[in-house]
matplotlib code that plots the C-alpha trace (Angstrom):
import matplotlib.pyplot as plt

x = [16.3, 13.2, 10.8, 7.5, 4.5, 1.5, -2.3, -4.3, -7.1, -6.3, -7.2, -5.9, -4.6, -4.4, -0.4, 0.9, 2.4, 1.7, -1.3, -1.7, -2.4, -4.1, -2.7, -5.0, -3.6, -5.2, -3.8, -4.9, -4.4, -1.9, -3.7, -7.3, -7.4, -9.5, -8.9, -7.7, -7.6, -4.8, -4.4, -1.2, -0.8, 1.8, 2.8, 3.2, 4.7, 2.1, 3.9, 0.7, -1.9, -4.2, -5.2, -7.9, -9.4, -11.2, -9.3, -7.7, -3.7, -0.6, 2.6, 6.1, 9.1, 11.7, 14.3, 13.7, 11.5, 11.5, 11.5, 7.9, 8.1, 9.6, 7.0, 5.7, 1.9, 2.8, -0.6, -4.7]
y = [-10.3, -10.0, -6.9, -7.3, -6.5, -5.6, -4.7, -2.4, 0.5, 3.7, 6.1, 9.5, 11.1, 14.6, 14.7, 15.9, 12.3, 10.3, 8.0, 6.4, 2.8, 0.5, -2.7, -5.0, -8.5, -11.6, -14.7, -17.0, -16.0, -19.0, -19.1, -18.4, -19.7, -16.9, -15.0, -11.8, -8.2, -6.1, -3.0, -1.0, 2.2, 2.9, 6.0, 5.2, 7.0, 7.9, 9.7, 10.6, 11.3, 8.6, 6.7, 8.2, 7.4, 4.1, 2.3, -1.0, -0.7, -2.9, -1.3, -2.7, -1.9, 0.9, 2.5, 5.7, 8.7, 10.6, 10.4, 8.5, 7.0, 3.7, 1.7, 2.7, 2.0, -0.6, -1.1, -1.2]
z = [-3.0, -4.7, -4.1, -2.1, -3.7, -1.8, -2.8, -1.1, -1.2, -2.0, 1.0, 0.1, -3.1, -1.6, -2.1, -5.4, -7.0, -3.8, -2.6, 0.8, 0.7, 3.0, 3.0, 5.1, 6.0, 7.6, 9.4, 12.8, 15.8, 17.8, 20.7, 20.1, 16.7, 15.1, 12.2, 12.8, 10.3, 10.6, 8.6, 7.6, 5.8, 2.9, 0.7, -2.6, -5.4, -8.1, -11.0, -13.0, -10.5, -11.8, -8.7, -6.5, -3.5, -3.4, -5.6, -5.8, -6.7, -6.4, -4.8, -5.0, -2.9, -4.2, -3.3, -0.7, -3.3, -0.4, 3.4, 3.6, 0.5, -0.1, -2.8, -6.1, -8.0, -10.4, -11.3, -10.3]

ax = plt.figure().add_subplot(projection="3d")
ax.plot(x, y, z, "-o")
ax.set_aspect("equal")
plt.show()
C-alpha cells in the first residue's frame, strides 16, 4: 500500500525534532453544495530542526517515531 503524502503549514516547532502540521482539506458539502474547509493537525518528525513555524512542508506516513508521531518532513 502506498504511503499518503500530505502538505500543510507548519504551526509549531517548539518540540525538540518534531513540528506540528496543519493539514487543511476542502471538498462539497452533499447536501448544501458549498465548499467546505476542514483543518487537521499532525506531528511530524523533523530530524534537523529546519522547519519553523509558518512554513510550507510535505509529510508522508511512517511507521510509529513515538506515541504522537506517525509521518515524517520529506520536504518544504
Amino acid at each position: 500500500m502506498p504511503k499518503r503524502i500530505l502538505q500543510g503549514v507548519v504551526t509549531s516547532d517548539q518540540n525538540a525534532q518534531t513540528v506540528t502540521v496543519s493539514v487543511e482539506r476542502r471538498f462539497k458539502h452533499p447536501l448544501l453544495q458549498k465548499t467546505v474547509r476542514k483543518s487537521k493537525k499532525y506531528r511530524a518528525h523533523d530530524e534537523k530542526n529546519q522547519f519553523k513555524v509558518g512554513d510550507t512542508v510535505r509529510i508522508q506516513e511512517c511507521p510509529p517515531k513515538s506515541k504522537t508521531k506517525r509521518w515524517e518532513v520529506i520536504a518544504s
